[in-house]
C-alpha positions as CSV (number, residue, x, y, z in Angstrom):
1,X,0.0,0.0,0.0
2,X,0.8,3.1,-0.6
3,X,1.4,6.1,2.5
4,X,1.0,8.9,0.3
5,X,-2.6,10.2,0.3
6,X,-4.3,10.6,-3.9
7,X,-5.7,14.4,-4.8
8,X,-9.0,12.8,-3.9
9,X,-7.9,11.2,-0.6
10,X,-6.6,15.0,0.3
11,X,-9.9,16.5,-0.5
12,X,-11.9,13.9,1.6
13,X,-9.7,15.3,4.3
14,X,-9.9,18.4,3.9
15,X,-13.9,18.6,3.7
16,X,-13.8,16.7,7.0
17,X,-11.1,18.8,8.5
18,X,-13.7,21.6,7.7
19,X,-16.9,20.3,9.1
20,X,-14.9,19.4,12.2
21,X,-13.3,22.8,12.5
22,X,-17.5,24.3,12.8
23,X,-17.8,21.4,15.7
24,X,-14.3,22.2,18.1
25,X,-13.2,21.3,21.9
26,X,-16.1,23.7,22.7
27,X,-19.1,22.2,21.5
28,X,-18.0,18.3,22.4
29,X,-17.1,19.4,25.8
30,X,-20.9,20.7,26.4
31,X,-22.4,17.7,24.8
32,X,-20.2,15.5,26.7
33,X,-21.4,17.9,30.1
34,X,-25.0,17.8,29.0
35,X,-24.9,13.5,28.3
36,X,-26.5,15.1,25.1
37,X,-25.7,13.7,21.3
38,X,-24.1,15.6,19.2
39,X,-27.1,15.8,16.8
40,X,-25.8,19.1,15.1
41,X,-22.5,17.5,14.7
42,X,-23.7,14.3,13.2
43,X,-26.1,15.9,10.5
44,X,-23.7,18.1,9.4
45,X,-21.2,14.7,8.6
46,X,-23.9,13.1,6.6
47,X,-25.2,16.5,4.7
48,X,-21.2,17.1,3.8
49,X,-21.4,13.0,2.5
50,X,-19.0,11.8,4.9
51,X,-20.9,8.6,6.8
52,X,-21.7,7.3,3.1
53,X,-18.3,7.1,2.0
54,X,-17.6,3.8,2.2
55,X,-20.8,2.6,0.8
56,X,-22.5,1.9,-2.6
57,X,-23.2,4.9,-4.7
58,X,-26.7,3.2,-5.7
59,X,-27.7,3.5,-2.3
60,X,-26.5,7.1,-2.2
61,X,-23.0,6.9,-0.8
62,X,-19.4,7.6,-2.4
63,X,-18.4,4.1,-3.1
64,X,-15.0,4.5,-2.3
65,X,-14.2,2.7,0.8
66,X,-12.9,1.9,4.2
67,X,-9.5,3.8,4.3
68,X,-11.3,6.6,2.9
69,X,-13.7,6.5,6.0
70,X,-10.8,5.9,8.5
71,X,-9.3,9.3,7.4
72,X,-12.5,10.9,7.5
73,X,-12.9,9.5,11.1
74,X,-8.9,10.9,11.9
75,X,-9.8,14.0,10.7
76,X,-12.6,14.8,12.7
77,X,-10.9,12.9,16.5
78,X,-8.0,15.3,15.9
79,X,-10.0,18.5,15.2
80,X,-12.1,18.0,18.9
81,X,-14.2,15.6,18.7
82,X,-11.7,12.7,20.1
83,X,-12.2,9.0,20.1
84,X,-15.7,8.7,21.0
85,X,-16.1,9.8,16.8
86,X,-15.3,6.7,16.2
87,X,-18.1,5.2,17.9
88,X,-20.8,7.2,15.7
89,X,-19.1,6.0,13.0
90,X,-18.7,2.4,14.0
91,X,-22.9,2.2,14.9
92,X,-23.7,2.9,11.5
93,X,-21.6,2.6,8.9
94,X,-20.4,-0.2,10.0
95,X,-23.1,-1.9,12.0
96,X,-25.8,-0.6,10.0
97,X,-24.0,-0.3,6.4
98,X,-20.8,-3.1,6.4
99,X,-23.6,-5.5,7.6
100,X,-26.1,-4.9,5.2
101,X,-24.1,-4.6,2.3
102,X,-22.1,-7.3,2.8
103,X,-24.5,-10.0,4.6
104,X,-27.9,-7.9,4.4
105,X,-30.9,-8.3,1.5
106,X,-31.2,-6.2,-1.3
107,X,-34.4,-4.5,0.5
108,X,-32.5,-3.9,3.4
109,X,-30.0,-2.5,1.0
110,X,-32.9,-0.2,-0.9
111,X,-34.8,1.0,2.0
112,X,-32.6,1.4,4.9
113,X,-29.4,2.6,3.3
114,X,-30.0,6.1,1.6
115,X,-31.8,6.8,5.4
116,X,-28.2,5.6,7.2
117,X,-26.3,7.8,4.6
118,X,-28.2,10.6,5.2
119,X,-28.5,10.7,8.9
120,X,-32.5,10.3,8.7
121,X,-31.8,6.8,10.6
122,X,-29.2,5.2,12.7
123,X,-28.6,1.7,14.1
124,X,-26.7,0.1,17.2
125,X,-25.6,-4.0,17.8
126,X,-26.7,-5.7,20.9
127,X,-23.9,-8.3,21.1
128,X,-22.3,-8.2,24.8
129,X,-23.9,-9.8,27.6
130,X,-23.8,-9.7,32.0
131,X,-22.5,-13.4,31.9
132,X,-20.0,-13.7,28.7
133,X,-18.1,-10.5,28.5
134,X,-15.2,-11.0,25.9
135,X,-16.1,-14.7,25.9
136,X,-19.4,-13.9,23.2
137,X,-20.0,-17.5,22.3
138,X,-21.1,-17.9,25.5
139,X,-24.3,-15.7,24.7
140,X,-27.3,-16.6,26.1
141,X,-29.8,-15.0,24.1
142,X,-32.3,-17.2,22.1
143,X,-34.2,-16.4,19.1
144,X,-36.3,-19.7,19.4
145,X,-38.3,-20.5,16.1
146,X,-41.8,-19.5,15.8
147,X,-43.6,-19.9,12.8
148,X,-41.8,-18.5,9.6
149,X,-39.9,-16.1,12.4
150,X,-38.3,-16.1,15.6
151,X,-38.9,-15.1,19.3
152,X,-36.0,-13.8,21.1
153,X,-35.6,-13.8,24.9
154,X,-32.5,-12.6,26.5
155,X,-30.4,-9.5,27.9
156,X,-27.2,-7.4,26.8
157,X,-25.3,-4.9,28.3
158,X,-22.7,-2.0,27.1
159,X,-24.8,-1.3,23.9
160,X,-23.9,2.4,22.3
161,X,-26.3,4.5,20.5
162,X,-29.8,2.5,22.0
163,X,-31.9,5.4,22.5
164,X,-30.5,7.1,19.2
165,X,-31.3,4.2,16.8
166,X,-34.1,3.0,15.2
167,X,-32.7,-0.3,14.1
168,X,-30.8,-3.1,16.5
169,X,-27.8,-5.4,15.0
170,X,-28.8,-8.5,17.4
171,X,-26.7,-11.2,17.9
172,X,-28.3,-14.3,19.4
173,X,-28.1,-18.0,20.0
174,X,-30.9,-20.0,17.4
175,X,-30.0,-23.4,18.1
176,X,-29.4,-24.8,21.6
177,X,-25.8,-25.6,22.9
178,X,-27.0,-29.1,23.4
179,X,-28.0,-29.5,19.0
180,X,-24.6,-27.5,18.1
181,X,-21.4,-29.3,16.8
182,X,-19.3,-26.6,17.9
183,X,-19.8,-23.8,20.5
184,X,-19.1,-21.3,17.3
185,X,-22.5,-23.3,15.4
186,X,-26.0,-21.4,15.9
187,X,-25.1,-18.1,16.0
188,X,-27.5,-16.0,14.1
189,X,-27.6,-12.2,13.2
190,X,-30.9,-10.1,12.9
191,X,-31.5,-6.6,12.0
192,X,-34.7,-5.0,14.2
193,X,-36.5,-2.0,15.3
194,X,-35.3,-0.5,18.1
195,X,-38.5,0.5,19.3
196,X,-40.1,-3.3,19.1
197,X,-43.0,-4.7,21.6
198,X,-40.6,-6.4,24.4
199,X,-37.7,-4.1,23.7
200,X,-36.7,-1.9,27.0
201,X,-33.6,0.0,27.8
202,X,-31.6,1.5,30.5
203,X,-29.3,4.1,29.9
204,X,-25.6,3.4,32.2
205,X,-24.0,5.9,34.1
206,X,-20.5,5.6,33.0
207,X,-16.8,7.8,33.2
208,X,-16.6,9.0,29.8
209,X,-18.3,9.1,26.0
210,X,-20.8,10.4,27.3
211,X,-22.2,12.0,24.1
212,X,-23.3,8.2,23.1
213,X,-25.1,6.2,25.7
214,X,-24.4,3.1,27.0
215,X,-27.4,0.9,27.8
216,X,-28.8,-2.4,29.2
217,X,-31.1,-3.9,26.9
218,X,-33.8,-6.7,27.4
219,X,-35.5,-8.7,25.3
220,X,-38.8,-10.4,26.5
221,X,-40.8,-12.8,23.7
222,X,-39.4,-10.3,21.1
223,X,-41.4,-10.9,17.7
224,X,-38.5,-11.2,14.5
225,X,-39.6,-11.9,10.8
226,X,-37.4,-14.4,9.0
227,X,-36.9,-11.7,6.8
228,X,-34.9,-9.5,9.2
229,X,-31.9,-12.6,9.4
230,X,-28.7,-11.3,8.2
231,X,-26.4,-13.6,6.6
232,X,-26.7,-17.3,7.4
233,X,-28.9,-18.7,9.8
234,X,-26.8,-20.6,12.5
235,X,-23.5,-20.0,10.6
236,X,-23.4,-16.1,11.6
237,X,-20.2,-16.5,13.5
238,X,-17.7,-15.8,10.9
239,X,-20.2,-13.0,9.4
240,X,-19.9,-11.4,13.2
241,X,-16.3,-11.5,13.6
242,X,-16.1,-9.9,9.8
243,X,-18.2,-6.8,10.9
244,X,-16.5,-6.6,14.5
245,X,-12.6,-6.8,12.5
246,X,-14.2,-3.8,10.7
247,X,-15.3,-2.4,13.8
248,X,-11.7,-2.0,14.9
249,X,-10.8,0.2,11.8
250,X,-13.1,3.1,13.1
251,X,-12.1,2.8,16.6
252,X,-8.2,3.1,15.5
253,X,-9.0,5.9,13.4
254,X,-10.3,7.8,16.7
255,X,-8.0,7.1,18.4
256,X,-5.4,7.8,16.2
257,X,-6.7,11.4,15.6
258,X,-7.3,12.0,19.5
259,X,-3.5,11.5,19.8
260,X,-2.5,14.0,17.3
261,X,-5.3,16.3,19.3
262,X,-4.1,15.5,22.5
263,X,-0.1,15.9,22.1
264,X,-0.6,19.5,19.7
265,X,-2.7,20.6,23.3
266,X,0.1,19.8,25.9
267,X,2.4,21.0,23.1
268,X,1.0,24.4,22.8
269,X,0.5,24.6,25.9
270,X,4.5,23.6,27.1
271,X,5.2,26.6,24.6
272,X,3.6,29.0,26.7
273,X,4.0,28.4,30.4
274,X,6.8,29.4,31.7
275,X,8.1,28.0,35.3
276,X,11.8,28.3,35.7
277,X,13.9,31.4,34.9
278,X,11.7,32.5,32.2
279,X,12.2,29.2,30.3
280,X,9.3,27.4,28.1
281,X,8.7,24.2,30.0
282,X,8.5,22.6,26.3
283,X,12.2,22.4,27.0
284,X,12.3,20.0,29.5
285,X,12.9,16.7,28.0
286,X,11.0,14.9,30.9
287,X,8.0,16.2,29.2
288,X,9.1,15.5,25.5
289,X,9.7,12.4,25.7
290,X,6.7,10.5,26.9
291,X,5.0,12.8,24.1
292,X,7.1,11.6,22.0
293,X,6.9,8.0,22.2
294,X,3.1,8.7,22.4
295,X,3.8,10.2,19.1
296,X,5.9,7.3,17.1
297,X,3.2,4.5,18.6
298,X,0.7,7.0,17.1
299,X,2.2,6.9,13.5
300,X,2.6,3.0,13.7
301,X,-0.8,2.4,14.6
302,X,-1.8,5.1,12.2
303,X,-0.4,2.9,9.4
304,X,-1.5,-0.3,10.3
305,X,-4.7,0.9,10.6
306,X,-4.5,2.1,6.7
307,X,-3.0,-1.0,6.1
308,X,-6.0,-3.0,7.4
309,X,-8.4,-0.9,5.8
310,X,-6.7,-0.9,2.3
311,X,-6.9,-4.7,3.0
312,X,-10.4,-5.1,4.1
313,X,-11.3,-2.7,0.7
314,X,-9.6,-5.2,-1.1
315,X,-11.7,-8.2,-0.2
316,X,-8.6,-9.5,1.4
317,X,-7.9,-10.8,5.2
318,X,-7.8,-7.9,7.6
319,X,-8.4,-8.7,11.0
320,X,-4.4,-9.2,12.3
321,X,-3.9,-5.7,10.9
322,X,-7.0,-4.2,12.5
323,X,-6.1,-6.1,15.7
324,X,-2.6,-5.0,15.8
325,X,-3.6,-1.0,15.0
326,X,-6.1,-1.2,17.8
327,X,-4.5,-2.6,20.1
328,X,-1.0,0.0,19.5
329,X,-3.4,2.9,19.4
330,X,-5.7,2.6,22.7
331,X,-2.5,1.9,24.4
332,X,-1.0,5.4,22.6
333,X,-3.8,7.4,23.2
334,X,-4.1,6.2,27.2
335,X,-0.1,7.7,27.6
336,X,-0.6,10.5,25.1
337,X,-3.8,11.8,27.3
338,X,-2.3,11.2,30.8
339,X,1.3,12.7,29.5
340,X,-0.6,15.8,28.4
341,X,-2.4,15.8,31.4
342,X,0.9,15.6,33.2
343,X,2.6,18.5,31.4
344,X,-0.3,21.0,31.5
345,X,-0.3,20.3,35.7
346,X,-3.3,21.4,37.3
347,X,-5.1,22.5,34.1
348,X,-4.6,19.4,32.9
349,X,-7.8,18.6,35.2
350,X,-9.6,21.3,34.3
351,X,-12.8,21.1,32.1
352,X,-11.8,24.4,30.4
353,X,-8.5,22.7,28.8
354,X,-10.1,19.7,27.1
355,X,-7.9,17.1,27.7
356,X,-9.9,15.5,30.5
357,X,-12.2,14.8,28.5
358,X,-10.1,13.5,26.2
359,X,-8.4,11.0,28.6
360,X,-11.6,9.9,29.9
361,X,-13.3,8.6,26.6
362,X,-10.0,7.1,25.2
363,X,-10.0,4.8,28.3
364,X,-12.7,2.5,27.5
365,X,-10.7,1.9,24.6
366,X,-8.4,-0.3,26.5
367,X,-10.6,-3.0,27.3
368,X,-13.7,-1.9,24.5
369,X,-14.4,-3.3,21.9
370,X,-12.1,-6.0,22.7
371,X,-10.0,-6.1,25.5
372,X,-5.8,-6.0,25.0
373,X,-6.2,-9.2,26.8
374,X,-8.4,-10.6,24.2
375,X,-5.8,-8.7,21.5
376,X,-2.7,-10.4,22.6
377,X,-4.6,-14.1,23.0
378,X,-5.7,-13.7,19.2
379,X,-2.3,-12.8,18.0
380,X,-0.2,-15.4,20.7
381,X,-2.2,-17.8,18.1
382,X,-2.9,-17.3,15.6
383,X,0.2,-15.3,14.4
384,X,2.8,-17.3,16.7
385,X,0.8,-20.7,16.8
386,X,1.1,-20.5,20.5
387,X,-1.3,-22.9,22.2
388,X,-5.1,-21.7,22.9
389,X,-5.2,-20.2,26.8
390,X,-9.0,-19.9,27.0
């Protein structure tokens, strides 16, 4: 792959480097103060074409593709929005759009993407649950058969964007564990109103990206058509980890741009304070260098990340690449947000100077939406051929 960016590629950037610029520090630190979404924010992406750009241009996107979208989503982290961009980003353009285009029907296709490209509608995925954490074949949700459809029972927790969307990715069990050949076999994927009979939601009270809620969602005797399956019935398993491997593209990319934000902050601020005999505390190499090192990770994980998405455009195998950039990034972004924390002192804690904010919504990004943990087991096996520890 290439590094340098195409004419086109530059332009992308810059319209998102604009639309960002009309939504700074300002306006995400009172939406993250208010719990409120950042509604104004969000239209403006979609009416400037920037959620569609990864998706067909018959269904009224660009048609260009992932890396395209993980610049996009750089571009607007780094001009104030932070990490938590990534989230809007990975709800429904990935969990509403990847899904449907590449495991979805063609009316799911003609009726529900123009409405995700153009911010009329917006979608979440309940996948986690209380009991199974990390470990999601252990899911105990149960779409049992019912007539030409399905009625699901069950509960999930941690799910961004509920009270936002008006469709649900659901993952759920649809064959029992004691009928399945493998733990990975009846797995099954559904796309579903939000607002369905037997759907309820609690919103969690939680440390940071607060401009998206987290909620607990239960599922009692839900009604599901056999039309709303995506992919293969009981074989959904592969299709899941496809979506959550793209997942990790627009989660990089947030992070990714909240480090560039994050380290130009402490850096204009170490410019101006002024401590010791008149001198710039930018000087001090006990502050350069954990910014630095914050800043190297950053370009690594920056180019896996556009490795992985060049890869996943080209139909090819992704998920080491996206696994690697994700897991490089969160673990930048968590130094680059404390160390500029550390070298703006007091106002490091202060509200007024941002990078609270910042530090608090990049650290669910440690253990969400897979955990390092989970990170390191994946690559210990299946790039080393190390011996499976769970």
């Amino acid at each position: 792959m290439t590094v340098e960016l195409t004419e086109d590629q530059s332009m992308i950037v810059e319209t998102a480097g604009k639309v960002g610029a009309k939504f700074g520090l300002d306006y995400w630190r009172d939406k993250d103060k208010s719990k409120e979404f950042p509604t104004e924010a969000w239209k403006a992406i979609c009416e400037a074409g920037l959620c569609g750009v990864a998706l067909p241009e018959a269904c009224g996107g660009s048609g260009r593709g992932m890396l395209d979208m993980a610049l996009i989503i750089e571009t607007l982290s780094a001009t104030g929005a932070g990490s938590t961009v990534g989230q809007l980003f990975m709800c429904n353009p990935i969990f509403g759009g990847v899904a449907i285009v590449k495991y979805g029907s063609e009316r799911m296709r003609t009726e529900l993407l123009p409405k995700l490209i153009s911010g009329e509608l917006q979608f979440c995925m309940a996948l986690t649950e209380p009991d199974a954490g990390s470990n999601t074949l252990e899911m105990r949700a149960y779409a049992a058969p019912d007539g030409n459809g399905f009625r699901l029972n069950g509960q999930k927790i941690w799910i961004t964007n509920v009270p936002e969307s008006g469709k649900m990715l659901v993952v759920a069990r649809t064959m029992k564990y004691s009928e399945a050949a493998r733990r990975s076999d009846g797995i099954s994927i559904f796309l579903i109103d939000t607002g369905r009979v037997g759907i309820s939601h609690a919103r969690i009270d939680k440390l940071g990206t607060n401009t998206l809620a987290s909620s607990t969602v239960f599922f009692e005797d839900v009604r599901i058509e056999g039309d709303e399956l995506i992919g293969t019935l009981h074989n959904g398993w592969p299709e899941l980890l496809d979506i959550l491997n793209a997942e990790r593209i627009a989660t990089t990319a947030g992070l990714v741009g909240t480090v560039d934000l994050a380290i130009k902050l402490a850096t204009d601020y170490a410019r101006e304070r002024k401590v010791f005999r008149g001198k710039p505390i930018s000087s001090y190499q006990g502050l350069q260098f954990p910014l630095a090192q914050a800043y190297a990770e950053m370009e690594c994980a920056r180019l896996m990340n556009r490795q992985a998405a060049t890869l996943f455009d080209q139909g090819k195998p992704f998920g080491t690449q996206s696994n690697i950039a994700k897991l490089i990034a969160a673990q930048a972004c968590s130094a680059a947000t404390e160390r500029a924390m550390q070298t703006m002192g007091g106002m490091g804690y202060a509200t007024e100077f941002h990078v609270e904010r910042l530090w608090r919504d990049c650290r669910l990004f440690r253990f969400a939406p897979v955990s390092e943990e989970m990170i390191l087991n994946y690559i210990a096996v299946h790039q080393l051929g190390m011996m499976r520890s769970y």
